[in-house]
N, C-alpha and C positions, 0 to 999 in steps of 0.2 A: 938861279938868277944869273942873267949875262951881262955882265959889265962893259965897257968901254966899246960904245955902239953895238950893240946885241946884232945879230947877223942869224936869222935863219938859212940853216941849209936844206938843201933841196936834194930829193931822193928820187927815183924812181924805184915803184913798187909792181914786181911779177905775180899777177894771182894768174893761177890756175883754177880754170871755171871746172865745174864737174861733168863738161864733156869736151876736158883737154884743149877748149880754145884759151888763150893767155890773151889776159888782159892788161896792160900797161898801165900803171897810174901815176903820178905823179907828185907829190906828199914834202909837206915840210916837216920839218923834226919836230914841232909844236903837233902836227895831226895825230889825234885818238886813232886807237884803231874802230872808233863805231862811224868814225869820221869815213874812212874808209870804208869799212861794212856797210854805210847809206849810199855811198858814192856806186857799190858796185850790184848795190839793190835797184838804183835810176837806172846804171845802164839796160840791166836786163828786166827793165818797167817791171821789177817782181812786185807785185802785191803782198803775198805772204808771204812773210817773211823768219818768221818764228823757229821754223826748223834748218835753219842753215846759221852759218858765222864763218869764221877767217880762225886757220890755224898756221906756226909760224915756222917755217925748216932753216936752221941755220944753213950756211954754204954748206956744209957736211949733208946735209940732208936729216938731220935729228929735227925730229918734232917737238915742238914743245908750245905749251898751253900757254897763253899770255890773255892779259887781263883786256878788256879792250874799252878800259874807262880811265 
C-alpha cells in the first residue's frame, strides 16, 4: 500500500520477439506480467497463444522464471 498520494511509476519494457525484433512497451509498476504477455499477443494479432510466454533477464543477463499473476 502507498501512502501520501500513491504515485505510479512508469517503466519501459524491452522484449525481444523470437526473430530478434525488440519490442518497446511501456508498463506501470502496478502491470502483471499477463498484462503484458496480452499486450505483446495484439501486437502480433497472435491467435494461439498457448505455447509462448515472457521470461525475465536481470541487467546481468541471468534468467530467471517469474510468476506472471
Amino acid at each position: 500500500m502507498k501512502c501520501f498520494g500513491a504515485k505510479n511509476n512508469t517503466y519501459h519494457c524491452k522484449i525481444i520477439l523470437l526473430d530478434d525484433q525488440e519490442l518497446i512497451q511501456e508498463i506501470q509498476d502496478t502491470t502483471l506480467g499477463q498484462e503484458l504477455l496480452d499486450n505483446v499477443f495484439r501486437h502480433l494479432n497472435l491467435l494461439e497463444t498457448a505455447y509462448f510466454g515472457l521470461r525475465f533477464l536481470h541487467s546481468s543477463n541471468q534468467p530467471s522464471g517469474r510468476e506472471l499473476t
